[in-house]
C-alpha positions as CSV (number, residue, x, y, z in Angstrom):
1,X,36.5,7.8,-14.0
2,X,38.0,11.4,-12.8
3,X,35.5,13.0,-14.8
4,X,32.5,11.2,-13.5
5,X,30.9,13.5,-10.3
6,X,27.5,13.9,-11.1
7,X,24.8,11.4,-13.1
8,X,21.1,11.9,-12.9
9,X,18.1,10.2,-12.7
10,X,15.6,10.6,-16.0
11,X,12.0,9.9,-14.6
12,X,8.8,10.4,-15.9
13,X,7.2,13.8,-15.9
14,X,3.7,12.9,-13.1
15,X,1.5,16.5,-13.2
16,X,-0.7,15.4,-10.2
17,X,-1.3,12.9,-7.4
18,X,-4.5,11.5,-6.6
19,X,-4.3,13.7,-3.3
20,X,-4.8,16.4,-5.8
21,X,-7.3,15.0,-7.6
22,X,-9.9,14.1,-5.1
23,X,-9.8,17.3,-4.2
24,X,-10.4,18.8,-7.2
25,X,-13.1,16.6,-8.5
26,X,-15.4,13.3,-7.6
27,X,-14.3,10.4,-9.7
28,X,-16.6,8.3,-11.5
29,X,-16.7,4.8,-11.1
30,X,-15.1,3.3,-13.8
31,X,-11.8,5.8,-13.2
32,X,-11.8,4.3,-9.5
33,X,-12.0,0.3,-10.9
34,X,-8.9,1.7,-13.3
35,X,-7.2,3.7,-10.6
36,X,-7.6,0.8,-8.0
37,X,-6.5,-1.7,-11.0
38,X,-3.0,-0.1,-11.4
39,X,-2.4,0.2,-7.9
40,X,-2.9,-3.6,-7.6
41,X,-0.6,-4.4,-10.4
42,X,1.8,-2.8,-8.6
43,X,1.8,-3.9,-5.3
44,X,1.4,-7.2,-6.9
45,X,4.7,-6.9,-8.3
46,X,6.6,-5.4,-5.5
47,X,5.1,-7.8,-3.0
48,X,6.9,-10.3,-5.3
49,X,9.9,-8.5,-4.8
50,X,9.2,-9.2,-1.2
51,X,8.7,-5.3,-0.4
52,X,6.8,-3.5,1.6
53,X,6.0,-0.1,0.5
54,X,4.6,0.8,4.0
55,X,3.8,4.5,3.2
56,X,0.7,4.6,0.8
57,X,-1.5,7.3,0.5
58,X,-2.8,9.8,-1.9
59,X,-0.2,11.7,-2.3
60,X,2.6,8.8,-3.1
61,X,-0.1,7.7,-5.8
62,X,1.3,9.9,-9.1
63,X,-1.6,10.4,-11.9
64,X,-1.2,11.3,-15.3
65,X,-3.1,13.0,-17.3
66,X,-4.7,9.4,-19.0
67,X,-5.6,8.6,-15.4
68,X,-2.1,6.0,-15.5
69,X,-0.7,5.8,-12.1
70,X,2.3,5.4,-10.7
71,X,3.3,4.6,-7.4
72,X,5.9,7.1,-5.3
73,X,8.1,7.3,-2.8
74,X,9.5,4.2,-1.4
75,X,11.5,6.2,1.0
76,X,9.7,4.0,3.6
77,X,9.8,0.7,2.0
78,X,11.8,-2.7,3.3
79,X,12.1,-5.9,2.6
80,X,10.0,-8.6,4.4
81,X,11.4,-9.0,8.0
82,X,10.3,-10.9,10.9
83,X,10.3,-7.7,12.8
84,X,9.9,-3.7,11.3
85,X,9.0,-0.9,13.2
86,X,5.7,0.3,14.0
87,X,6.7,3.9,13.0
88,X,5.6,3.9,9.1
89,X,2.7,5.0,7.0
90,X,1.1,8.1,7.1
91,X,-1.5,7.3,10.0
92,X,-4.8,8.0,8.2
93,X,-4.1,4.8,6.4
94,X,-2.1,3.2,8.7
95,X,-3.4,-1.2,9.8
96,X,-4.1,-1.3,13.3
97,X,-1.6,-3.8,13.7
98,X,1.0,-0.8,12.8
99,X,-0.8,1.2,15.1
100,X,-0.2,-1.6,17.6
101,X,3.1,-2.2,17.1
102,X,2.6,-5.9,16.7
103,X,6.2,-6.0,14.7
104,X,5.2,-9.2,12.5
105,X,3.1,-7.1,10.1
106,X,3.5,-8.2,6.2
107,X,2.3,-6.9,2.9
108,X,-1.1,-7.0,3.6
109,X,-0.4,-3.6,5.8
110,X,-0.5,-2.2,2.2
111,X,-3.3,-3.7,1.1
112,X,-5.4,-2.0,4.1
113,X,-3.8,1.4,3.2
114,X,-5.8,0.7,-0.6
115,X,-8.8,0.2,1.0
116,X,-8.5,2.9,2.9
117,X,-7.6,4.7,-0.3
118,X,-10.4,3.0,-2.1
119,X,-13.1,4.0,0.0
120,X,-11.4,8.0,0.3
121,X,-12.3,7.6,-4.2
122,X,-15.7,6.4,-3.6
123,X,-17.1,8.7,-1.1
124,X,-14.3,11.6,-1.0
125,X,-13.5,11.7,2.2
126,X,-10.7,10.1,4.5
127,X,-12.5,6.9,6.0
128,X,-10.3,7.1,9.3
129,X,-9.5,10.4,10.2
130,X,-7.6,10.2,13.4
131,X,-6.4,12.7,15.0
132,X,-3.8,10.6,17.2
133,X,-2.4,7.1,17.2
134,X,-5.5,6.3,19.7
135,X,-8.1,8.4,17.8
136,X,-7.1,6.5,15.0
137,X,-7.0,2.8,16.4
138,X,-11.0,3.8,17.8
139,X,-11.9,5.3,14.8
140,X,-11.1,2.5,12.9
141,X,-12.8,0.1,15.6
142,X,-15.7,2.0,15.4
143,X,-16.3,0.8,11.8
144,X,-14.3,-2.7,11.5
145,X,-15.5,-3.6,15.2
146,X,-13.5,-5.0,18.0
147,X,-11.3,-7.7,17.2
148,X,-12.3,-11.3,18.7
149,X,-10.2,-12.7,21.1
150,X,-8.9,-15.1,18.6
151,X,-6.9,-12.2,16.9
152,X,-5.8,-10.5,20.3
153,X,-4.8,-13.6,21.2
154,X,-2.2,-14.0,18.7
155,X,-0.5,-10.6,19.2
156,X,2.9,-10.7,20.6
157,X,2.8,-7.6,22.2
158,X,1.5,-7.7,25.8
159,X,0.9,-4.0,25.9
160,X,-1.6,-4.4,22.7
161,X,-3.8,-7.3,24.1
162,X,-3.8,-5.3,27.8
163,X,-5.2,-2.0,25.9
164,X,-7.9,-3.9,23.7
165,X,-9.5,-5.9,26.4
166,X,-9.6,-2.8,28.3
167,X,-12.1,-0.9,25.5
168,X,-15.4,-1.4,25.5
169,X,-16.6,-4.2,22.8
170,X,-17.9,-2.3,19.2
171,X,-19.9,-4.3,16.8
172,X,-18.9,-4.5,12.8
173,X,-20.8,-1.6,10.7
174,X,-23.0,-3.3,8.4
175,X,-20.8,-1.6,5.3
176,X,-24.2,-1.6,2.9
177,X,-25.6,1.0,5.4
178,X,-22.3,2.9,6.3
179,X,-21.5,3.3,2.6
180,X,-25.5,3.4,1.0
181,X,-23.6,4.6,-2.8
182,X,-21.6,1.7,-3.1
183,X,-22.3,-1.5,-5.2
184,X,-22.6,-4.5,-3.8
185,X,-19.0,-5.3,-5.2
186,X,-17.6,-2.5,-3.6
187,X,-18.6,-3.3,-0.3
188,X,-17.5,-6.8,-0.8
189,X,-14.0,-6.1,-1.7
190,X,-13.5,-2.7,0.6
191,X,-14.4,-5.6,4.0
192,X,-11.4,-8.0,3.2
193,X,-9.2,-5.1,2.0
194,X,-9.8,-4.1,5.7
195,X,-9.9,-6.9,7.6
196,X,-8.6,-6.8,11.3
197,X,-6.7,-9.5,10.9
198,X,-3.6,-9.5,8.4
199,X,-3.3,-12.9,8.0
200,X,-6.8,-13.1,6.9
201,X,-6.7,-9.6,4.5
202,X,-6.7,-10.2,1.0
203,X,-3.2,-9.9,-1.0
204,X,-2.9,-8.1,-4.1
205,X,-3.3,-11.4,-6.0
206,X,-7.0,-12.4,-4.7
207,X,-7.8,-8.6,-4.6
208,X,-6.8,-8.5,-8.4
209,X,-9.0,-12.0,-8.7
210,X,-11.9,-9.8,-7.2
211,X,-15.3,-9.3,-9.9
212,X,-15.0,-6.0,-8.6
213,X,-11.9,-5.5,-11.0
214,X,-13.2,-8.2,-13.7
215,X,-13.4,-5.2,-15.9
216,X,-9.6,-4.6,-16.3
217,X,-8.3,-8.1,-15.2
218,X,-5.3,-9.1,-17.3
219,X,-5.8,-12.2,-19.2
220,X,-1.6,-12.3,-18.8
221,X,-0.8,-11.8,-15.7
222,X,2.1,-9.7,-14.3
223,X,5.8,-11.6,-14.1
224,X,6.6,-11.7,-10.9
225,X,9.7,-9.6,-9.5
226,X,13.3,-11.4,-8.6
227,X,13.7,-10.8,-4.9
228,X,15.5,-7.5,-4.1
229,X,19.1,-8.1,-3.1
230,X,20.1,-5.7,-0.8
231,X,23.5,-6.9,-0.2
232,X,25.2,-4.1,-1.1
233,X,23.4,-1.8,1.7
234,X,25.6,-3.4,4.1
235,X,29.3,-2.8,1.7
236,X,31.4,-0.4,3.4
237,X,33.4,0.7,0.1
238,X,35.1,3.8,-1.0
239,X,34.0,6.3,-2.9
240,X,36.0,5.7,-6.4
241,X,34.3,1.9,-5.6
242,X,31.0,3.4,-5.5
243,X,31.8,5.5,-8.5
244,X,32.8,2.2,-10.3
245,X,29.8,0.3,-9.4
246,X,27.6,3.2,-11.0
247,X,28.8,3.5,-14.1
248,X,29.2,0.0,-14.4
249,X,25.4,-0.2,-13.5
250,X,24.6,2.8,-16.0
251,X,26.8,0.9,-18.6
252,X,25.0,-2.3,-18.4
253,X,21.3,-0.9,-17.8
254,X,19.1,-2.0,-20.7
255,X,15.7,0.0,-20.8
256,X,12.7,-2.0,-21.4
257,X,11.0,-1.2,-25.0
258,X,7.5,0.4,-24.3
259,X,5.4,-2.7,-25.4
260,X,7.2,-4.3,-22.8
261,X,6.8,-1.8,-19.9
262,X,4.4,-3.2,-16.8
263,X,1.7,-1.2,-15.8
């Protein structure tokens, strides 16, 4: 073990991120149903991990050149916790009740960061461009609408239920209007992908369920994930222990063979 100092991580090789690519080019719609697809598949399987990636975005979406995506940067990401800090996701695609600071947030925060994502594919532009935490809770009011006092009423946080009742009350955007090149599907999916309330959002299992995706829908559906154990976060242990535990890990690692790989 006196000769193990260094060992590397062999990943593959992602050219661009779809932040890159929406620049550079309008995608057509069957790209976005693939795009969308992949990015379902995985959330799907890291929500059964009980993760929360809490930082997705364009630019932690890698593309390949076959349009296969993989999701990045998990720098961000916990486990499921009955309270996590407000202070996460890039704030363009950021669920108000991030914004809010409500603390019991879940998955769904992701799945509202994808439909903000989805709807940045279809029309190429950002759908909630705030320019502060407050720019971007009434930008996304704006569209969404105010939420009913049945929601405020279940936030936790004082502060949040004091500010809403204090803004003036904004109707829901009729979505077929605000968004006149999108199918009908489109539309229908993008409003419970960003729904005020979290406990009403779609996961990514109903969102995967969605016609909008019949297209690509896996006849077998993705294994679900054994729950992260993060038990050794908390070891205090010396560095030759730590040195052990790698190689022992690197030792034991069996890749999966590539007709086995998720996607």
């Amino acid at each position: 073990m006196s000769s193990f100092q260094n060992f590397y991580l062999v990943m593959p090789f992602i050219p661009l991120d779809l932040s890159r690519i929406l620049k550079m080019q309008k995608l057509n719609s069957s790209t976005i149903v693939y795009l969308l697809y992949q990015i379902l598949r995985g959330l799907q399987y890291i929500h059964s991990a009980g993760i929360v990636h809490r930082d997705l975005k364009p630019s932690n979406l890698g593309v390949s050149e076959n349009y296969e995506v993989k999701i990045l940067d998990f720098g961000m990401a916990r486990q499921t916790e009955p309270e996590m800090t407000g202070y996460v996701v890039t704030r363009w695609y950021r669920a108000p009740e991030v914004i809010l600071n409500w603390m019991h947030y879940n998955q769904t925060v992701d799945i509202w960061s994808v439909g903000c994502i989805l709807a940045e594919m279809i029309t190429g532009c950002v759908l909630f461009p705030g320019g502060d935490y407050f720019d971007e809770l009434n930008k996304i009011i704006e569209v969404i609408g105010s939420p009913k006092p049945s929601l405020i009423n279940k936030m936790e946080s004082k502060h949040a239920q004091n500010y809403l009742k204090l803004l003036p009350v904004k109707q829901k955007k009729n979505f077929k209007e605000l968004f006149p090149t999108m199918s009908t599907l489109e539309t229908d999916l993008l409003e419970k992908m960003l729904d005020l309330d979290p406990e009403k959002r779609l996961s990514a299992v109903e969102c995967l369920a969605h016609p909008y995706l019949e297209e690509y829908r896996d006849s077998d559906p993705e294994l679900p994930a054994k729950k992260y154990d993060d038990s050794f976060e908390s070891l205090d242990l010396a560095i030759p222990e730590w040195k052990s535990l790698s190689h022992m890990e690197i030792m034991t690692f069996e890749p999966k063979k590539p007709s086995q790989q998720a996607t």
